[in-house]
mmCIF file of the N, C-alpha and C atoms, coordinates in Angstrom:
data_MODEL
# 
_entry.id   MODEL 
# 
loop_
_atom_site.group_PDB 
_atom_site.id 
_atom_site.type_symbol 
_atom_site.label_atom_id 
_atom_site.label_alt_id 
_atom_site.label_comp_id 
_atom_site.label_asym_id 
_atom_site.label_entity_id 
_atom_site.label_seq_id 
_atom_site.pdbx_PDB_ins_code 
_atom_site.Cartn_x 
_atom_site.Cartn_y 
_atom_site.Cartn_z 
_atom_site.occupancy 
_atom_site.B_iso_or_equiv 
_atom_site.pdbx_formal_charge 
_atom_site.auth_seq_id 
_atom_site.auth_comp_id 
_atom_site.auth_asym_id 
_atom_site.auth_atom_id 
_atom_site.pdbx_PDB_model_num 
ATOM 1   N N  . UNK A 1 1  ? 15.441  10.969 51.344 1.00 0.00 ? 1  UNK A N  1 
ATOM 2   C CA . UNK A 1 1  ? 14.597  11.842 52.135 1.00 0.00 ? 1  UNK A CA 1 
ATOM 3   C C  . UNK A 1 1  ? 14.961  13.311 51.925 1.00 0.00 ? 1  UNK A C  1 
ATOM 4   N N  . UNK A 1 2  ? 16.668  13.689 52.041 1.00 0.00 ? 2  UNK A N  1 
ATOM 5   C CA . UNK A 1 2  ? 16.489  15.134 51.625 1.00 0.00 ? 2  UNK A CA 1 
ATOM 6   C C  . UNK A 1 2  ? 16.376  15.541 50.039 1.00 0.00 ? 2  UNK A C  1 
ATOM 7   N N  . UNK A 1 3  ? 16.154  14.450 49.257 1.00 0.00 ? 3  UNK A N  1 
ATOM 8   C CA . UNK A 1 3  ? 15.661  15.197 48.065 1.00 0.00 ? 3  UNK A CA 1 
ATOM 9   C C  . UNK A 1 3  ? 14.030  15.734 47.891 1.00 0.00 ? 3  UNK A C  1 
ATOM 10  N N  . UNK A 1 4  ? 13.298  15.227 48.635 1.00 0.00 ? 4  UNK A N  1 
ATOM 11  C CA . UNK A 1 4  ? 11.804  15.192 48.697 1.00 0.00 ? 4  UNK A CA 1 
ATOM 12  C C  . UNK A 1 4  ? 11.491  16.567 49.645 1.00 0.00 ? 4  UNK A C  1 
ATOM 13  N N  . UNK A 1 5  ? 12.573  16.853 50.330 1.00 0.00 ? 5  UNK A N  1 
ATOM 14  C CA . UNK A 1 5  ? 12.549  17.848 51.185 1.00 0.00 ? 5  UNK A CA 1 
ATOM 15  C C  . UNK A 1 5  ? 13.086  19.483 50.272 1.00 0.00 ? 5  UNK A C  1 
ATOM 16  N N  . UNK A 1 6  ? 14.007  18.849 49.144 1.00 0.00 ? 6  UNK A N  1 
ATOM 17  C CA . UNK A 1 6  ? 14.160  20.290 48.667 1.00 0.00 ? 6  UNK A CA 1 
ATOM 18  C C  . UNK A 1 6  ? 13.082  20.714 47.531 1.00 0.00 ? 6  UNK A C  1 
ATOM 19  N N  . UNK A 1 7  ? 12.529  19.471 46.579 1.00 0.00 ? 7  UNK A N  1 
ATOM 20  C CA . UNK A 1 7  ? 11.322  19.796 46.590 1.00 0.00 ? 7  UNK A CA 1 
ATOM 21  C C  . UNK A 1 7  ? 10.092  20.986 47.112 1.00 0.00 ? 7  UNK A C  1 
ATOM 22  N N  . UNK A 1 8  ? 10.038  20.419 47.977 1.00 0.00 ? 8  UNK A N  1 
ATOM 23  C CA . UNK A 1 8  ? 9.230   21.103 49.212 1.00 0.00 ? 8  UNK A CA 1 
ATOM 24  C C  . UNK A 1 8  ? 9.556   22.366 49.307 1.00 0.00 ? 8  UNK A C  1 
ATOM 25  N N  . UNK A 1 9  ? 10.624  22.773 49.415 1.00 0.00 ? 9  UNK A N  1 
ATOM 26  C CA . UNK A 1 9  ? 11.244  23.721 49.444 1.00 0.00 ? 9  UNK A CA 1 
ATOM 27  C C  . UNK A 1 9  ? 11.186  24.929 48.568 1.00 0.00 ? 9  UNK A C  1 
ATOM 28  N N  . UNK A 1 10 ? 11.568  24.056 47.175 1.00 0.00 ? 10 UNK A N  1 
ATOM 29  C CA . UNK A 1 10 ? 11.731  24.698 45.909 1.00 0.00 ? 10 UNK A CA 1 
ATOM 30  C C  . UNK A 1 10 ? 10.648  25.134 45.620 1.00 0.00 ? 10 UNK A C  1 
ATOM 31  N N  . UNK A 1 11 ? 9.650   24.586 45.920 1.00 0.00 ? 11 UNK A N  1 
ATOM 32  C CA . UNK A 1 11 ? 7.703   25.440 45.585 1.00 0.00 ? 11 UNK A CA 1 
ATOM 33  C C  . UNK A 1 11 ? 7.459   26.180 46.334 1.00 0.00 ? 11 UNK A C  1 
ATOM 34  N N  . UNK A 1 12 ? 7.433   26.047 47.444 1.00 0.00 ? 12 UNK A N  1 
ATOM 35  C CA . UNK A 1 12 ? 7.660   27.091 48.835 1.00 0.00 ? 12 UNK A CA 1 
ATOM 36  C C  . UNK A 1 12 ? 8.060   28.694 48.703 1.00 0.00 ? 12 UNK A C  1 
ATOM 37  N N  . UNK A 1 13 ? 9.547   28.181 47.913 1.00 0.00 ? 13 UNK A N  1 
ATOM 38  C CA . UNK A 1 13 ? 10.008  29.810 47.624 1.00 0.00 ? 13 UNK A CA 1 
ATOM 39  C C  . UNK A 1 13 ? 10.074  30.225 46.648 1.00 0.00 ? 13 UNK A C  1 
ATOM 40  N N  . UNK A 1 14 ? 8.889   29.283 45.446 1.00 0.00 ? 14 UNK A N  1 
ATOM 41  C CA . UNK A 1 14 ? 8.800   29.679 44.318 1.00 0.00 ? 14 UNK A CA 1 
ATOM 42  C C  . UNK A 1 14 ? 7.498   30.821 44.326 1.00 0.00 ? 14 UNK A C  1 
ATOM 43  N N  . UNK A 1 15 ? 6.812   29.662 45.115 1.00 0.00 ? 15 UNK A N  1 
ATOM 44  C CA . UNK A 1 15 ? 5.411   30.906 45.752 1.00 0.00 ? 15 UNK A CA 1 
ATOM 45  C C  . UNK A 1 15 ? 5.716   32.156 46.255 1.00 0.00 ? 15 UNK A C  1 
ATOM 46  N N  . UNK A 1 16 ? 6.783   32.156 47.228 1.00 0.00 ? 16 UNK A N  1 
ATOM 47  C CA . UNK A 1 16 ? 6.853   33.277 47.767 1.00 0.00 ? 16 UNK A CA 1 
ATOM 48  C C  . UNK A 1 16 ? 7.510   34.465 46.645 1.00 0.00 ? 16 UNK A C  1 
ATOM 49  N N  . UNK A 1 17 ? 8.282   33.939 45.936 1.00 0.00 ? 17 UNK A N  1 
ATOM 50  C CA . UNK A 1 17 ? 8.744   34.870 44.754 1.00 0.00 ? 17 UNK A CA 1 
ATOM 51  C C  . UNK A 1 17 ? 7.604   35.296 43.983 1.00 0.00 ? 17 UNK A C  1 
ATOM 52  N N  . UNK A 1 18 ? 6.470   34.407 43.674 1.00 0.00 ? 18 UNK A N  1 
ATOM 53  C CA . UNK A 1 18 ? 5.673   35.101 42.619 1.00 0.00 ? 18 UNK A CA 1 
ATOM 54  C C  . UNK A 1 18 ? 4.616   35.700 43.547 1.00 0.00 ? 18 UNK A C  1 
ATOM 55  N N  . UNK A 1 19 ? 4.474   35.909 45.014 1.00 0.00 ? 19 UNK A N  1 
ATOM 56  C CA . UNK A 1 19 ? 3.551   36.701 45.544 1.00 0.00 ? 19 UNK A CA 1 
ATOM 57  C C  . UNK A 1 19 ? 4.326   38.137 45.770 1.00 0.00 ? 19 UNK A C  1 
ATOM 58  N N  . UNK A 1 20 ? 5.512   38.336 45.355 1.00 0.00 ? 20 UNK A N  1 
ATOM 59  C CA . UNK A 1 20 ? 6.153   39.528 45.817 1.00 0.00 ? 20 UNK A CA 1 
ATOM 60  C C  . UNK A 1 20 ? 5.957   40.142 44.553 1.00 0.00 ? 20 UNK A C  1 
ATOM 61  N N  . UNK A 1 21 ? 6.342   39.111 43.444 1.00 0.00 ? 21 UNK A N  1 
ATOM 62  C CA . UNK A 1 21 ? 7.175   39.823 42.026 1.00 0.00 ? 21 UNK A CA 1 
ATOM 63  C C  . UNK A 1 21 ? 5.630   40.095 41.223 1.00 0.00 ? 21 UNK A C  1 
ATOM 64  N N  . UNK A 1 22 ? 4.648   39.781 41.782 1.00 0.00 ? 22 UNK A N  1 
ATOM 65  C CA . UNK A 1 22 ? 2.875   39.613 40.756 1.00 0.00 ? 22 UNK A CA 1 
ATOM 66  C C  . UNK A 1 22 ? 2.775   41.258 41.044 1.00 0.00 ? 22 UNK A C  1 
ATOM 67  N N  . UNK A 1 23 ? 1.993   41.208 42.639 1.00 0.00 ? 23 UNK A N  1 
ATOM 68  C CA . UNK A 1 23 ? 2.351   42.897 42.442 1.00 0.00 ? 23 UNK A CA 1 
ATOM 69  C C  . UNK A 1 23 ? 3.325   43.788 42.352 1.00 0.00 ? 23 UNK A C  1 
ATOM 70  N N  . UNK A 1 24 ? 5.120   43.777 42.160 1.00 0.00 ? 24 UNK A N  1 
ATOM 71  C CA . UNK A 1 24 ? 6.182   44.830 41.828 1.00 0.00 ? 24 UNK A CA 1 
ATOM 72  C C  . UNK A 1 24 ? 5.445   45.023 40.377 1.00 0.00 ? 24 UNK A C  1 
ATOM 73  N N  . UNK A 1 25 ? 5.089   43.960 39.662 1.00 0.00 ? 25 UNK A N  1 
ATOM 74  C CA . UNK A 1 25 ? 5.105   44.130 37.606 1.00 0.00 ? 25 UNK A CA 1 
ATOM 75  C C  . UNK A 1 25 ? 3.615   45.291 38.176 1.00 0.00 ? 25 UNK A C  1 
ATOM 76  N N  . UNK A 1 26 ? 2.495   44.906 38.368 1.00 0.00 ? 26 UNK A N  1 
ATOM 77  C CA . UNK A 1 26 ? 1.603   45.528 38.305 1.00 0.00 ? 26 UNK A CA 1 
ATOM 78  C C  . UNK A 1 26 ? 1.578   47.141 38.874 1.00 0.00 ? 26 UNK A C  1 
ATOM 79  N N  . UNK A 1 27 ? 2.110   47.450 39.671 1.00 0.00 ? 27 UNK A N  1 
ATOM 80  C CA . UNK A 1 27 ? 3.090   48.545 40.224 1.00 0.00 ? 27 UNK A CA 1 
ATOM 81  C C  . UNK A 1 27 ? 3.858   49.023 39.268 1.00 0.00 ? 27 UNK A C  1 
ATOM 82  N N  . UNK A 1 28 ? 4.386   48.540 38.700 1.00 0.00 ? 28 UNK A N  1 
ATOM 83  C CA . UNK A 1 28 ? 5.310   49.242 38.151 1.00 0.00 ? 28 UNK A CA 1 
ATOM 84  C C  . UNK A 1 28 ? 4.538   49.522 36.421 1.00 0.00 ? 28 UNK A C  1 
ATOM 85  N N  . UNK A 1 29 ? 3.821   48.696 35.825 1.00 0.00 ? 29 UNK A N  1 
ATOM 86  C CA . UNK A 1 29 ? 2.841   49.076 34.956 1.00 0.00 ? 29 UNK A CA 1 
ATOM 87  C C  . UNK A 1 29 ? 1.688   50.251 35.140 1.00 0.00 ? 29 UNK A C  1 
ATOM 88  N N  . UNK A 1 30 ? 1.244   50.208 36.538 1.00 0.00 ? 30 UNK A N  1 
ATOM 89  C CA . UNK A 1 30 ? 0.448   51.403 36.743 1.00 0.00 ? 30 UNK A CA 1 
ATOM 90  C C  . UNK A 1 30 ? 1.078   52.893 36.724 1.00 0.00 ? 30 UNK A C  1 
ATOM 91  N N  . UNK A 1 31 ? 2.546   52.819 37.586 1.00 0.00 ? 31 UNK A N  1 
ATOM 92  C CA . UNK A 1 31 ? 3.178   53.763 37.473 1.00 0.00 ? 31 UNK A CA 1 
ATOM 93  C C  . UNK A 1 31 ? 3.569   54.543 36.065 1.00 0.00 ? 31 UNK A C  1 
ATOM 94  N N  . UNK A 1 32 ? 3.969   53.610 35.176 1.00 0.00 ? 32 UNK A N  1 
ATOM 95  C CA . UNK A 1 32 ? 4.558   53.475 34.268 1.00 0.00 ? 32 UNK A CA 1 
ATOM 96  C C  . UNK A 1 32 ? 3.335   54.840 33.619 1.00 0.00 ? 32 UNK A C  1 
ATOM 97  N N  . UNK A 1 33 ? 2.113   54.260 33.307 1.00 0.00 ? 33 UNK A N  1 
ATOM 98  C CA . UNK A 1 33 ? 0.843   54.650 32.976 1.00 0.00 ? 33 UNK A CA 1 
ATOM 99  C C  . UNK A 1 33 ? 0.406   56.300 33.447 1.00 0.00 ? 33 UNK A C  1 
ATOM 100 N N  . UNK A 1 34 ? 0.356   56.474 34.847 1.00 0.00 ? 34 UNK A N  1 
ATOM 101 C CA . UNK A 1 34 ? 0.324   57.711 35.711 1.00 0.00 ? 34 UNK A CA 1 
ATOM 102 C C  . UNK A 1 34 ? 1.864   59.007 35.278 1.00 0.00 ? 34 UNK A C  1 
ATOM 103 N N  . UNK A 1 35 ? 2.137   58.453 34.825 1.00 0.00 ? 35 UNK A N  1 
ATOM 104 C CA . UNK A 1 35 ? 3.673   59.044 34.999 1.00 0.00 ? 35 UNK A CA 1 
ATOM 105 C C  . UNK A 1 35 ? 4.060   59.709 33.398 1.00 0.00 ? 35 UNK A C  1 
ATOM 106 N N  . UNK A 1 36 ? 3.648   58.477 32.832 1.00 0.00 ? 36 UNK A N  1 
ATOM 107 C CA . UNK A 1 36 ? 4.716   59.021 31.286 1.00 0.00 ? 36 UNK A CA 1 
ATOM 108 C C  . UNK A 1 36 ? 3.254   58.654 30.711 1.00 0.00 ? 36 UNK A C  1 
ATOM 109 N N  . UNK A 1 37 ? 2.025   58.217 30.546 1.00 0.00 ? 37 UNK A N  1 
ATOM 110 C CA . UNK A 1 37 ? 1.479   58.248 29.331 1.00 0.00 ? 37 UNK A CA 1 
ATOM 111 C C  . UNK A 1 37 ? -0.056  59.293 29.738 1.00 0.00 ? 37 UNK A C  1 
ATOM 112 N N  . UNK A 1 38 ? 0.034   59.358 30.862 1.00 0.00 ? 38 UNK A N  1 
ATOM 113 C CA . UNK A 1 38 ? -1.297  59.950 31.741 1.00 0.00 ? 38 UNK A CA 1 
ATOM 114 C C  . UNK A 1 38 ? -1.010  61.715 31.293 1.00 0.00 ? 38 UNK A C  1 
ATOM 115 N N  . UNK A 1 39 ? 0.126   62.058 31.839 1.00 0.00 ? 39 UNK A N  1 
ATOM 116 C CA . UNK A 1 39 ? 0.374   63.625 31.324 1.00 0.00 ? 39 UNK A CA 1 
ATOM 117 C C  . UNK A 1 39 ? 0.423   63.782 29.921 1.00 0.00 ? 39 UNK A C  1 
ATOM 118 N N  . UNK A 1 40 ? 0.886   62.543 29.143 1.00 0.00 ? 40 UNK A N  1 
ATOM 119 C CA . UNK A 1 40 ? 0.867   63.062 27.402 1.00 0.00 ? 40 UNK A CA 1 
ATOM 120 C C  . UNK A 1 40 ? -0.516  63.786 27.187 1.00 0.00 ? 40 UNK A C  1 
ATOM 121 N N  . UNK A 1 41 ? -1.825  62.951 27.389 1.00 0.00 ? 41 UNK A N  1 
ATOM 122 C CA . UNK A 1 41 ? -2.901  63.204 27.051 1.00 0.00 ? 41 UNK A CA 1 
ATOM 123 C C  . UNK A 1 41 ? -3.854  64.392 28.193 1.00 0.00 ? 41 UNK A C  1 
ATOM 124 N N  . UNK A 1 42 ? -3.057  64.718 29.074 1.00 0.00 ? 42 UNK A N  1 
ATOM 125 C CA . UNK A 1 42 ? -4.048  65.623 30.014 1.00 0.00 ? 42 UNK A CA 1 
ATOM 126 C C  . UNK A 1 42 ? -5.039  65.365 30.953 1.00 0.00 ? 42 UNK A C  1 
ATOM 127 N N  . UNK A 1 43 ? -5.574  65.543 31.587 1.00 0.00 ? 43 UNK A N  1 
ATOM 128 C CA . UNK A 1 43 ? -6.635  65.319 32.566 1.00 0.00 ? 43 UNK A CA 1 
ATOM 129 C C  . UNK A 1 43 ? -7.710  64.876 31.650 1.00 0.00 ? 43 UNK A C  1 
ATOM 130 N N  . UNK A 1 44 ? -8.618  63.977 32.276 1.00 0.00 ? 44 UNK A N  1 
ATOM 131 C CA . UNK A 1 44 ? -10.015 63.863 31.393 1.00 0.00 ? 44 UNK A CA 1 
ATOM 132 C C  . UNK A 1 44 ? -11.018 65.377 32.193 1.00 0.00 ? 44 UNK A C  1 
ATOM 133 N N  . UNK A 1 45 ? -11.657 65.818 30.782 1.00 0.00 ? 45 UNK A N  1 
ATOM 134 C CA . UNK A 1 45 ? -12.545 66.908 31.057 1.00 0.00 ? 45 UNK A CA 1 
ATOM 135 C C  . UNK A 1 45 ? -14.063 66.005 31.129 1.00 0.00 ? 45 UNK A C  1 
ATOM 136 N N  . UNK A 1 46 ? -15.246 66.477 32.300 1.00 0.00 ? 46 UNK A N  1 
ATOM 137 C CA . UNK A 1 46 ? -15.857 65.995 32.508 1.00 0.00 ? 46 UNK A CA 1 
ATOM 138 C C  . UNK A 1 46 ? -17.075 67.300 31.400 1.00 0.00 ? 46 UNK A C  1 
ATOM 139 N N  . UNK A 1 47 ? -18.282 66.475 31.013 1.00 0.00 ? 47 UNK A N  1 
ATOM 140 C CA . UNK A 1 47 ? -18.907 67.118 30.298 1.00 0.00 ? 47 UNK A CA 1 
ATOM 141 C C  . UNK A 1 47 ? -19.977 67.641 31.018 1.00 0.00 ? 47 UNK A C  1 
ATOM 142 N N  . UNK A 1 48 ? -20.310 69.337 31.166 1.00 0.00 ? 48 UNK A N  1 
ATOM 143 C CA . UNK A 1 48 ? -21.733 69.989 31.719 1.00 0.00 ? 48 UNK A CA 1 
ATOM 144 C C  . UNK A 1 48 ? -22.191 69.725 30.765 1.00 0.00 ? 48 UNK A C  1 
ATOM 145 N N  . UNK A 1 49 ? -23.823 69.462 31.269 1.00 0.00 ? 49 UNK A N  1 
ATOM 146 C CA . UNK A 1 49 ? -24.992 69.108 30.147 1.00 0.00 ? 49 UNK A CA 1 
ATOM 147 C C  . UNK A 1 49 ? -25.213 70.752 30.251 1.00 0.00 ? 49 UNK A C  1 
ATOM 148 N N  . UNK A 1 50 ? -25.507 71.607 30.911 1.00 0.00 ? 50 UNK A N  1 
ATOM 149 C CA . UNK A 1 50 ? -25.822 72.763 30.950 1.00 0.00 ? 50 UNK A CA 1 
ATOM 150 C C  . UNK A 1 50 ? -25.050 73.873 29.845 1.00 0.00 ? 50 UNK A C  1 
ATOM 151 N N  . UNK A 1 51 ? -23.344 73.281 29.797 1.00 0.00 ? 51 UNK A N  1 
ATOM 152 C CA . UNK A 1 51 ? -23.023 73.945 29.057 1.00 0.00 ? 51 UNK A CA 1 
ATOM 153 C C  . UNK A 1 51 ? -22.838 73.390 27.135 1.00 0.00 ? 51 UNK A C  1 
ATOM 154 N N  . UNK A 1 52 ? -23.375 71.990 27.301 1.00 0.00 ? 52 UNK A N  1 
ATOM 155 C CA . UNK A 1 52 ? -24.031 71.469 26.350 1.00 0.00 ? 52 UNK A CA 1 
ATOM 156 C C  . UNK A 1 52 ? -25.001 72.208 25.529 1.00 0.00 ? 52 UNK A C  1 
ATOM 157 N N  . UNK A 1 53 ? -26.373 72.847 26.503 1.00 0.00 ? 53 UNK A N  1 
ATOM 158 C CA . UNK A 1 53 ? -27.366 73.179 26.107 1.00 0.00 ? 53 UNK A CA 1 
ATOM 159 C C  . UNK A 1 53 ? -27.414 74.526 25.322 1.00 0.00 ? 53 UNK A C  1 
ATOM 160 N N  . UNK A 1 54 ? -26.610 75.362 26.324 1.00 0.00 ? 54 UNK A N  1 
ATOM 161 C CA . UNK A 1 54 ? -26.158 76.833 25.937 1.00 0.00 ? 54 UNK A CA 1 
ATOM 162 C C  . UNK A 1 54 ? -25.362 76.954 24.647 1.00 0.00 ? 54 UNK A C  1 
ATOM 163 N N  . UNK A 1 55 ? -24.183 75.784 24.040 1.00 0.00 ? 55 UNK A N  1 
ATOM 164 C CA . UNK A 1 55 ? -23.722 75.745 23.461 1.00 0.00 ? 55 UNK A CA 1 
ATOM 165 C C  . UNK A 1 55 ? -24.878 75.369 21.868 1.00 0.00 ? 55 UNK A C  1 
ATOM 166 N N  . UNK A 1 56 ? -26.154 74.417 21.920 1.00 0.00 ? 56 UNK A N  1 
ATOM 167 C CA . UNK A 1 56 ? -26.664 74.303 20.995 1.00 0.00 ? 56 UNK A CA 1 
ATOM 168 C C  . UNK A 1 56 ? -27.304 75.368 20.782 1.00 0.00 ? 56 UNK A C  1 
ATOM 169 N N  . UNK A 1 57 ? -28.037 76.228 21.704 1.00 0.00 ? 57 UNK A N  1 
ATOM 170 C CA . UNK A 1 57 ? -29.433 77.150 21.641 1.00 0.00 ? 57 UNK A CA 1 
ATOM 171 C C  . UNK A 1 57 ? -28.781 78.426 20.863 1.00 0.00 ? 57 UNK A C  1 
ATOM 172 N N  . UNK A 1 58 ? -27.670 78.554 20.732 1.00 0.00 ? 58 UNK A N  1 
ATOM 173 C CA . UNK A 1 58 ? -26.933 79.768 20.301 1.00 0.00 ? 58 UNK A CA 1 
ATOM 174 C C  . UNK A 1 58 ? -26.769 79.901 18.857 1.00 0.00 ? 58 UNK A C  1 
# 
C-alpha cells in the first residue's frame, strides 16, 4: 500500500515542478530577448505614408 501511495505522490510533485519551472524557462527566454538582443537592433521605426509620399514626389 505505501508503494502505490508514493507513486501518487511522485506525479503530484512532478506536476507541480513543471507548472513552476514551464513559466521560469519562458521568463527567462523573454527576458533574455528584451534585454540583450532587443537593444542590439533598436526600436522598430513605424512607417508615415505621408512621409513616404513627400519622399517620392521630390
Amino acid at each position: 500500500m505505501d508503494l502505490i501511495a508514493a507513486v501518487v505522490w511522485h506525479w503530484w510533485i512532478a506536476l507541480l515542478l513543471v507548472i513552476g519551472t514551464v513559466p521560469l524557462v519562458i521568463a527567462t527566454i523573454v527576458g533574455y530577448f528584451t534585454k540583450v538582443v532587443a537593444p542590439r537592433y533598436g526600436p522598430r521605426q513605424r512607417r508615415d505614408p505621408e512621409a513616404q509620399d513627400t519622399d517620392e514626389s521630390s
